[in-house]
KEMARLO-781217 format. One record per residue (C-alpha): residue number from 1; x, y, z. Coordinates in Angstrom, 2 decimals, padded with zeros to 5 digits. Example, Ala and Ser with C-alpha at 12.3 -4.5 7.8 and 13.67 -1.06 7.14 Angstrom:
<r dovo="1" u="012.30" v="-004.50" w="007.80"/>
<r dovo="2" u="013.67" v="-001.06" w="007.14"/>
This chain:
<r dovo="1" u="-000.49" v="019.66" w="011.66"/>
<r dovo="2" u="003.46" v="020.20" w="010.66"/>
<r dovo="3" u="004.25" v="022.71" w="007.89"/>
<r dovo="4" u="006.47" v="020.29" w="005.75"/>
<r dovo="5" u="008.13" v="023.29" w="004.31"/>
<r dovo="6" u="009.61" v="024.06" w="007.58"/>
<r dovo="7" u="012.63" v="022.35" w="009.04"/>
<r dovo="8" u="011.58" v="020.31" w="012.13"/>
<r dovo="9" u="013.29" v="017.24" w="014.40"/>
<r dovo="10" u="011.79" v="015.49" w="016.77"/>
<r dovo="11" u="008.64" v="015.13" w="018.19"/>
<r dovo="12" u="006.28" v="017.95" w="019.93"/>
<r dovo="13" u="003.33" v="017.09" w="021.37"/>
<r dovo="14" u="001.77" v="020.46" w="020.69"/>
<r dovo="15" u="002.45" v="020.38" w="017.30"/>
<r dovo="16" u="000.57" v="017.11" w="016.51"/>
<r dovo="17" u="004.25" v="015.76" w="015.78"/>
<r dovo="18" u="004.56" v="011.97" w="017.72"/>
<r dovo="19" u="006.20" v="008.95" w="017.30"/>
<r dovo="20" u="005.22" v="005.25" w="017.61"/>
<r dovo="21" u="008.21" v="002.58" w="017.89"/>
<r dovo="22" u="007.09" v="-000.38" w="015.77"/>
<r dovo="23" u="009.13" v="-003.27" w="014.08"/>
<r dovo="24" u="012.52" v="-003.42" w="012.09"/>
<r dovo="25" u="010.95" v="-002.74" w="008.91"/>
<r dovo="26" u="007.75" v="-000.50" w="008.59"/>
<r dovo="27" u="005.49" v="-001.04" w="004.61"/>
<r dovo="28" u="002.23" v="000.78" w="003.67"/>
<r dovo="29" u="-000.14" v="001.78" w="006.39"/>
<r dovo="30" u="-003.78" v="002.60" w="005.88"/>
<r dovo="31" u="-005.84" v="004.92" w="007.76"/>
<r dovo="32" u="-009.88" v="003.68" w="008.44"/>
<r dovo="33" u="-012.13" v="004.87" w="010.58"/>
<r dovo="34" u="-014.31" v="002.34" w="012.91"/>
<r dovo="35" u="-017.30" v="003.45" w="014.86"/>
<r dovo="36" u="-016.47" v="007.16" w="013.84"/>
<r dovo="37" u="-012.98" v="006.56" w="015.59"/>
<r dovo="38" u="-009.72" v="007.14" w="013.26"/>
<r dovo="39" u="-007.13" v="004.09" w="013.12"/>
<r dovo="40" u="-003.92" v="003.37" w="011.52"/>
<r dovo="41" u="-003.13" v="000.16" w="010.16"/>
<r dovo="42" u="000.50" v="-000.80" w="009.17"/>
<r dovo="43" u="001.96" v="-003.26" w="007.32"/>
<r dovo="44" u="004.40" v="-004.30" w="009.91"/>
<r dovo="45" u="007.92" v="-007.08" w="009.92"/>
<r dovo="46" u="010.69" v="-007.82" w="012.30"/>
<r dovo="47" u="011.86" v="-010.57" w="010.17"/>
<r dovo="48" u="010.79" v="-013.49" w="008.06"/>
<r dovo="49" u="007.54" v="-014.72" w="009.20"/>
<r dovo="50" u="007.70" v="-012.63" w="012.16"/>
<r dovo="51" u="004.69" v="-010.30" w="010.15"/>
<r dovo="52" u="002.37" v="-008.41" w="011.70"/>
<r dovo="53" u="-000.79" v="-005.82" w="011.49"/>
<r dovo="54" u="-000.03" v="-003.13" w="013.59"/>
<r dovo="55" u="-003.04" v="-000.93" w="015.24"/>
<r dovo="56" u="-002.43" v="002.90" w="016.46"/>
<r dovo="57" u="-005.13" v="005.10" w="017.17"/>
<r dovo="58" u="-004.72" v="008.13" w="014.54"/>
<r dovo="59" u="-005.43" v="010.75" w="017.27"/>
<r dovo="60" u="-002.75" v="010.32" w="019.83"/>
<r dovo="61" u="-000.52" v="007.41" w="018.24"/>
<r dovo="62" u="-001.46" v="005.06" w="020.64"/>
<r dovo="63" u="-000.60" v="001.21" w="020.02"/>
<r dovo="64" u="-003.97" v="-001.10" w="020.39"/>
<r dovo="65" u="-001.69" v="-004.19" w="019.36"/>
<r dovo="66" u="000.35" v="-006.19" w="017.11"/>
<r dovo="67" u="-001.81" v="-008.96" w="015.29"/>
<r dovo="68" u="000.45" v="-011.96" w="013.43"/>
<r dovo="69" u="-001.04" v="-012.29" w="010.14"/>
<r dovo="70" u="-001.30" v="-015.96" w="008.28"/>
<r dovo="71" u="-002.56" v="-017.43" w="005.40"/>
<r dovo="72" u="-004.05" v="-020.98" w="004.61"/>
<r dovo="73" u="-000.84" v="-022.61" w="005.43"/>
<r dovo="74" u="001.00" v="-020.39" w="007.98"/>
<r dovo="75" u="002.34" v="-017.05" w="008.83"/>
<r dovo="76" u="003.17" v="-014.98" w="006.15"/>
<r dovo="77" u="006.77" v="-014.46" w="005.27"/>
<r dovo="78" u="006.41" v="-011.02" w="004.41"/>
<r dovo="79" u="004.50" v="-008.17" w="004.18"/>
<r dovo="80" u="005.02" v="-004.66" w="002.65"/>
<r dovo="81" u="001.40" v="-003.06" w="002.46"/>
<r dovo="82" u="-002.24" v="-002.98" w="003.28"/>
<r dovo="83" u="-005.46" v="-001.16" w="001.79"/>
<r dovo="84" u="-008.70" v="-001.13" w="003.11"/>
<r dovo="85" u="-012.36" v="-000.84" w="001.57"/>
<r dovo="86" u="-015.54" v="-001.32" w="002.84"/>
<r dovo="87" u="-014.16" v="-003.02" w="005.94"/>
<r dovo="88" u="-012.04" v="-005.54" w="004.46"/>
<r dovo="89" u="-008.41" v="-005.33" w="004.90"/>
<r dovo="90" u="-006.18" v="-006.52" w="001.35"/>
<r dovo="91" u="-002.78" v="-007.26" w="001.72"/>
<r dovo="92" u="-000.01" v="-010.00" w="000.04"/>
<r dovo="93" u="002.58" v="-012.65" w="001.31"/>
<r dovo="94" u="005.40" v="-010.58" w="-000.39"/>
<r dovo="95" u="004.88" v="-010.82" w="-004.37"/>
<r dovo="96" u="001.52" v="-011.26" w="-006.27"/>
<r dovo="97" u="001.11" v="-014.02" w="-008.98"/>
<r dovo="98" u="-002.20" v="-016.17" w="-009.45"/>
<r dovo="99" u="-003.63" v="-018.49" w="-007.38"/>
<r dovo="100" u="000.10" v="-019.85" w="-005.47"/>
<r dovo="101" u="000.43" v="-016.00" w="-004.51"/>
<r dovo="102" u="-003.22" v="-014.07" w="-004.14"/>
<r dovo="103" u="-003.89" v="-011.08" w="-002.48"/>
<r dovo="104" u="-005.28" v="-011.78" w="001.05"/>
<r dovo="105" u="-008.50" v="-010.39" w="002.61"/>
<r dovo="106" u="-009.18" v="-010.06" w="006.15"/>
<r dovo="107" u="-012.74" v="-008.96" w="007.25"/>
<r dovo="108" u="-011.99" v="-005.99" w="010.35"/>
<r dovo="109" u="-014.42" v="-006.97" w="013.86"/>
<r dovo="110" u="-015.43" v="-003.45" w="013.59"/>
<r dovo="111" u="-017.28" v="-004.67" w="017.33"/>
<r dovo="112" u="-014.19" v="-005.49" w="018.54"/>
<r dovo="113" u="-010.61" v="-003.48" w="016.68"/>
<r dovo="114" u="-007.78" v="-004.95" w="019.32"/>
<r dovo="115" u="-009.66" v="-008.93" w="018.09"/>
<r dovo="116" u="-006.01" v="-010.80" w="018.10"/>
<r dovo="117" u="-007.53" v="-013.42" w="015.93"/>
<r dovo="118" u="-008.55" v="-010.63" w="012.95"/>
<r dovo="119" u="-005.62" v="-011.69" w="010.57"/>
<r dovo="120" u="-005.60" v="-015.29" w="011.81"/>
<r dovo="121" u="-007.60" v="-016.87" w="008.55"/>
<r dovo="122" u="-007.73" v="-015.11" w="005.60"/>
<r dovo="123" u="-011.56" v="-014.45" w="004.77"/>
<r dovo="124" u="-011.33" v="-014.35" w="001.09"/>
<r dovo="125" u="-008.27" v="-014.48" w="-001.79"/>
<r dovo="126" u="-008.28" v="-012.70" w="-005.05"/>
<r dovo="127" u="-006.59" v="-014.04" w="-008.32"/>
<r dovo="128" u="-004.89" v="-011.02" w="-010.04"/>
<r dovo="129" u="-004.97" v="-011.65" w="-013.87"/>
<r dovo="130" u="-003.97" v="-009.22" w="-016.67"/>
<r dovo="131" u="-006.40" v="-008.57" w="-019.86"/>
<r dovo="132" u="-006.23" v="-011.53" w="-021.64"/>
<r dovo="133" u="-006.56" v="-013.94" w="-018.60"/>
<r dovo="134" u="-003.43" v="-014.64" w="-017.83"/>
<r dovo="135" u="-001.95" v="-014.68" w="-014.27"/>
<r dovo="136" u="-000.62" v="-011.32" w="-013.44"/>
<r dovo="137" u="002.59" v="-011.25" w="-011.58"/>
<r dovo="138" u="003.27" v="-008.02" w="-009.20"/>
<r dovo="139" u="006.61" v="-008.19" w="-007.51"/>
<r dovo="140" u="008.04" v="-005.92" w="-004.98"/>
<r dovo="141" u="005.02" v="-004.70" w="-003.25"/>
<r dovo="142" u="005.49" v="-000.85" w="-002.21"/>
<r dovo="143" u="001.23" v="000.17" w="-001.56"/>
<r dovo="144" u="-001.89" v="-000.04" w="-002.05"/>
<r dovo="145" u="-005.15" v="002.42" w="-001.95"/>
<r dovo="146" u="-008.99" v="002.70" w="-002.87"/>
<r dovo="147" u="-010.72" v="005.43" w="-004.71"/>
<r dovo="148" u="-014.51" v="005.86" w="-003.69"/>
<r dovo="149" u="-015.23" v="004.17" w="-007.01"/>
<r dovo="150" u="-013.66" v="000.11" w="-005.23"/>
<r dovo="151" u="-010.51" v="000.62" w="-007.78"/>
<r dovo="152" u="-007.70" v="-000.82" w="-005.75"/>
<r dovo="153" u="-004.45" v="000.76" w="-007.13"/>
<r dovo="154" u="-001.23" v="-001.36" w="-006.37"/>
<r dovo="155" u="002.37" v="000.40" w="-006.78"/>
<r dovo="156" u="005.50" v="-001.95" w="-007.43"/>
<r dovo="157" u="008.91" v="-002.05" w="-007.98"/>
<r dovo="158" u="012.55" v="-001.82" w="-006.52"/>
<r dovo="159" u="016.01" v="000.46" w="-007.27"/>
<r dovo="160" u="017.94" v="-002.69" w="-006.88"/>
<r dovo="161" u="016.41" v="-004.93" w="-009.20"/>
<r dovo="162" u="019.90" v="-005.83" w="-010.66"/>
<r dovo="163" u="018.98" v="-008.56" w="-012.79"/>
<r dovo="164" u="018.11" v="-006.90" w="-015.85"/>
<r dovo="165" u="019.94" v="-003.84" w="-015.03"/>
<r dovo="166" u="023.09" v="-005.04" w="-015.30"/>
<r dovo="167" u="023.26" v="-005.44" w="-018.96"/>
<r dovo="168" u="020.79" v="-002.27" w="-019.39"/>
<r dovo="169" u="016.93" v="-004.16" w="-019.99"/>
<r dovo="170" u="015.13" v="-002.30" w="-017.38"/>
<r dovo="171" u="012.46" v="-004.24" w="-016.19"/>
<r dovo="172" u="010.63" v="-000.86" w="-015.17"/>
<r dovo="173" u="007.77" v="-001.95" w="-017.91"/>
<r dovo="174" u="006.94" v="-004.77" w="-014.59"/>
<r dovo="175" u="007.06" v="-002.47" w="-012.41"/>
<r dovo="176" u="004.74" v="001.18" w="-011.12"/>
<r dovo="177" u="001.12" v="001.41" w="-010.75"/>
<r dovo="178" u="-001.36" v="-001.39" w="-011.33"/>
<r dovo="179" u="-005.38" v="-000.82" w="-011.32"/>
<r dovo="180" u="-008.30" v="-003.11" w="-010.48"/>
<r dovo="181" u="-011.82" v="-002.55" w="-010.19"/>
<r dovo="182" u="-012.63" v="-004.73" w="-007.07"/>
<r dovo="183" u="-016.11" v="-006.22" w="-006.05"/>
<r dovo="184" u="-018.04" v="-004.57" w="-002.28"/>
<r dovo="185" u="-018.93" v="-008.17" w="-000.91"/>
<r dovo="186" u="-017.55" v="-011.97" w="-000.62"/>
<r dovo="187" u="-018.53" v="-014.89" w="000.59"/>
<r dovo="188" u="-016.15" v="-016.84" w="002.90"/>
<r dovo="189" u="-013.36" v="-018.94" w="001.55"/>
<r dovo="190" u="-013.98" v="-017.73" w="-002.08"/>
<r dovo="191" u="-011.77" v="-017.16" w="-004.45"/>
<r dovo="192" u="-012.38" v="-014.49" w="-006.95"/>
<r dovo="193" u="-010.43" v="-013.57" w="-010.30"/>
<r dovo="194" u="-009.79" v="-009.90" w="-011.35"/>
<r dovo="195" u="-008.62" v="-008.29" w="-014.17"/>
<r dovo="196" u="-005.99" v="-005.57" w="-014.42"/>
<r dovo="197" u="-008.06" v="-002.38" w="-015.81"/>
<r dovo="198" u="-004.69" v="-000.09" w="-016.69"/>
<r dovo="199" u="-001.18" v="-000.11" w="-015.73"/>
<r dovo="200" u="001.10" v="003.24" w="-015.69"/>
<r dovo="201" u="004.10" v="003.81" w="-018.42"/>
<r dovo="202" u="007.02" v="005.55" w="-018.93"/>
<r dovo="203" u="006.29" v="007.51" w="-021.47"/>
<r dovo="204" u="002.86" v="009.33" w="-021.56"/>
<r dovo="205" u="-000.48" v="009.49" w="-020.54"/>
<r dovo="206" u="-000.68" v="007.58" w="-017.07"/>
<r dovo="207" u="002.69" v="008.51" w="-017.03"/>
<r dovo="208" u="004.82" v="007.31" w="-013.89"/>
<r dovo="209" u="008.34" v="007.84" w="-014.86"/>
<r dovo="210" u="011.36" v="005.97" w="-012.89"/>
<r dovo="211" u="014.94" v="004.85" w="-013.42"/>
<r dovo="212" u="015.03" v="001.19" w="-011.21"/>
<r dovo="213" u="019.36" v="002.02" w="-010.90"/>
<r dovo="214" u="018.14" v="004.06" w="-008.23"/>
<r dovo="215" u="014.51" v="004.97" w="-008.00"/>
<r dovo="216" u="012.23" v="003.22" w="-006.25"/>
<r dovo="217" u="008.84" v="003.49" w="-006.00"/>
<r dovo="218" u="007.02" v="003.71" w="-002.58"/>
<r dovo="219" u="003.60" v="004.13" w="-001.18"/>
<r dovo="220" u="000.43" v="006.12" w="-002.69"/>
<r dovo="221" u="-002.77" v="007.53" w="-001.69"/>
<r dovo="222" u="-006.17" v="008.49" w="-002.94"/>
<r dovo="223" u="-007.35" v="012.49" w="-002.04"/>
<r dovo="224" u="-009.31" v="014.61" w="-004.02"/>
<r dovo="225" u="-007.09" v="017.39" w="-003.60"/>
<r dovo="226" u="-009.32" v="019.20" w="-006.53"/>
<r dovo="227" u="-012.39" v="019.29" w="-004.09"/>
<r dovo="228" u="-010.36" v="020.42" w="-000.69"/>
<r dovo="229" u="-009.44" v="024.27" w="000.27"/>
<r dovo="230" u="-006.73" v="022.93" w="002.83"/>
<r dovo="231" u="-004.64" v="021.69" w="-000.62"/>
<r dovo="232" u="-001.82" v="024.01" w="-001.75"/>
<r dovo="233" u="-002.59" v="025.72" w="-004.73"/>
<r dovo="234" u="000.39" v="023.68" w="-006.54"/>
<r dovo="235" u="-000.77" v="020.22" w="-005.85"/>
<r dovo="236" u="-003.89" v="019.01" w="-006.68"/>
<r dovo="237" u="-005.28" v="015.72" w="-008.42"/>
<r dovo="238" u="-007.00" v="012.47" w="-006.81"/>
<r dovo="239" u="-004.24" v="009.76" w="-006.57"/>
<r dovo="240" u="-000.36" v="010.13" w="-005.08"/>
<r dovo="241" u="002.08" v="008.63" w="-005.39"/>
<r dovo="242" u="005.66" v="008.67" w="-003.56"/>
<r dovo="243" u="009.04" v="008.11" w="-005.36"/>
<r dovo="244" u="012.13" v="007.35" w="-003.73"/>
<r dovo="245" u="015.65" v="008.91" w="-005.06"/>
<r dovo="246" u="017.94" v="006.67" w="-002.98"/>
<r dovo="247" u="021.82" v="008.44" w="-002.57"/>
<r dovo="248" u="024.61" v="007.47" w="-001.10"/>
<r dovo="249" u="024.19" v="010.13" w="000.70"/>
<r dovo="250" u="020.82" v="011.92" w="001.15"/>
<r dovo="251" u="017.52" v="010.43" w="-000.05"/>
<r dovo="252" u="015.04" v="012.25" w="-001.84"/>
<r dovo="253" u="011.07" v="012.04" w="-001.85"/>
<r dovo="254" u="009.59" v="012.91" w="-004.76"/>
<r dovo="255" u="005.71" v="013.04" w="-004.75"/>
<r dovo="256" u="004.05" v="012.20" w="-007.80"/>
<r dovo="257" u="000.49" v="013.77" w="-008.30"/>
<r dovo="258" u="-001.98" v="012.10" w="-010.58"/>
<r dovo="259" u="-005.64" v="013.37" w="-012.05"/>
<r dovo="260" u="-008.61" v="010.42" w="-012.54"/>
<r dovo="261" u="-010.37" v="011.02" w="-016.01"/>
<r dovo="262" u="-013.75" v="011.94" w="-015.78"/>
């Protein structure tokens, strides 16, 4: 494992630092584990419709495959994340809003992980909806992540989102981190609505503060740092989240650390 707090280039082998050459344009990835062996699955583009799951082994980077990924009515345009629970894999045709743009479902062959067909037919769809039953739009798709507890979390938004911007109406109250309680099981071909649970702000509480004229958020994670000794003694908390300082420049990574209520 690489000390981040050391300077490093490269790759070395011996210091579990590889590389994996993928498509133009790399979104969220997911790590899952099948048959007790660790895999990496990235959201994956060279293009418009040219989408793709990508498959590494976690242990030595190694590239199982490529998989095209389609919905109903053909290949999806675009895709910027994946999450995984329970062995279903969620992911999105670019935005989110109702039924014309679910979030996808694929079901993972855990008998058989390199199956080219696995994100050939979606398996089920889910209809994102806010609290009053209204369809929930989520644009700019950054990442996605489970807690143990089936809450998907969603993160959203983009520094170049110009169109309020320009005369100063940030649309940042659109954009950050989105929470749904999801169900275990589905049945084929279903459709299922969900309701948003909470949504992050800019000003307190589930507080996830960014300026969209040049902040943009970026991918998260769920880890109970509070319940592992490997965690720095700085950074603990159960969800992260990545924020992006884009420069003309330098860029800068800010990580965003985030403590679930009891």
């Amino acid at each position: 494992m690489q000390d981040l707090n050391q300077k490093f280039k490269g790759t070395d082998a011996s210091k579990g630092v590889k590389k994996v050459k993928l498509g133009g344009h790399l979104g969220d990835l997911e790590y899952y584990e099948v048959n007790g062996v660790g895999y990496l699955f990235i959201a994956d583009n060279d293009g418009e419709y040219e989408t793709y799951i990508s498959i590494v082994r976690a242990s030595d980077l190694w590239l199982l495959g490529r998989y095209p990924v389609y919905r109903s009515n053909g290949r999806f345009k675009d895709i910027g994340w994946c999450a995984i629970n329970r062995g279903y894999l969620y992911t999105s045709n670019g935005p989110v809003e109702g039924l014309a743009a679910p979030i996808y479902i694929f079901k993972i062959d855990t008998q058989n992980i390199v199956n080219k067909n696995m994100f050939r037919r979606p398996y089920a769809m889910l209809r994102l909806q806010d609290e009053n039953g209204r369809d929930y739009k989520i644009d700019y798709m950054q990442g996605g992540c489970f807690d143990k507890q089936n809450h998907l979390h969603i993160a959203n938004g983009y520094y170049e989102n110009y169109q309020d911007a320009l005369v100063w109406k940030p649309v940042r109250h659109l954009q950050g981190i989105h929470v749904f309680k999801v169900p275990t099981d589905y049945r084929q071909g279903e459709v299922r609505k969900l309701s948003r649970l909470c949504k992050s702000n800019q000003k307190s509480g589930f507080k996830y503060k960014f300026d969209t004229l040049g902040q943009e958020p970026e991918g998260l994670t769920w880890w109970d740092l509070d319940k592992d000794p490997r965690a720095p003694a700085k950074e603990r908390g159960q969800l992260h989240v990545i924020l992006l300082d884009n420069d003309s420049d330098t860029d800068d990574l800010v990580f965003k650390h985030f403590r679930r209520n009891p």
